[in-house]
N, C-alpha and C positions, 0 to 999 in steps of 0.2 A: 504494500500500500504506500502510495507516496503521500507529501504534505498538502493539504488541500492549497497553502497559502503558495507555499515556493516547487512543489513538485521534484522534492528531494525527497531519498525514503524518509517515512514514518517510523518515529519510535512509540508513538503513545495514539490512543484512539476517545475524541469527545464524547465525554461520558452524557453529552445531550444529544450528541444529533448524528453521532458517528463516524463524522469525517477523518482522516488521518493527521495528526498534529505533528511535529519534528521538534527538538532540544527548543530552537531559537525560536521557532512560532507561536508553542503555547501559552498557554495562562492557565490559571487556577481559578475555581468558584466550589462554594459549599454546592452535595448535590444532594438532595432526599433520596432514601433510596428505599425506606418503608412507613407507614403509616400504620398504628396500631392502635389498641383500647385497653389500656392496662387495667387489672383486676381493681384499682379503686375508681374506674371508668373515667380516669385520666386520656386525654389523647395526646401520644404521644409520635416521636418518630425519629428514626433514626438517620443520621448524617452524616457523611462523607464529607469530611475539610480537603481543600488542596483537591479535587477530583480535577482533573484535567479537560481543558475546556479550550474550544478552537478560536474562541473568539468572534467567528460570524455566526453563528447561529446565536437565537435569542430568546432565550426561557421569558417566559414568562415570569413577571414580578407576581399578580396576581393569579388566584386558584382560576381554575376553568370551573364551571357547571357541567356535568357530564350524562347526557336527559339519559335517561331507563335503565342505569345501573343501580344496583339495590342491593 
């Protein structure tokens, strides 16, 4: 896989959107990577610091609505 920015091999893969990152093109962003309901019906969720992130792709700040999951 190369880098999506410079089209050198890839060392590392955007933990959002998939693309190929390389040493000098990455960056870092916290990523969610579960969502739970702890026994005192706390919601909770677990986090990934430093996850690797390409830079053009663009999470969203705010949650989605997602209709007819339950």
């Amino acid at each position: 896989m190369e880098c999506w920015t410079c089209e050198r091999p890839s060392q590392g893969v955007c933990s959002f959107c998939g693309r190929g990152v390389c040493k000098e093109h990455h960056q870092t962003m916290p990523n969610l990577v579960a969502l739970f309901e702890a026994k005192d019906h706390v919601k909770k969720g677990i986090v990934v610091d430093n996850a690797l992130f390409c830079g053009e792709c663009q999470p969203r700040e705010e949650p989605v609505v997602l209709e007819g999951l339950e």
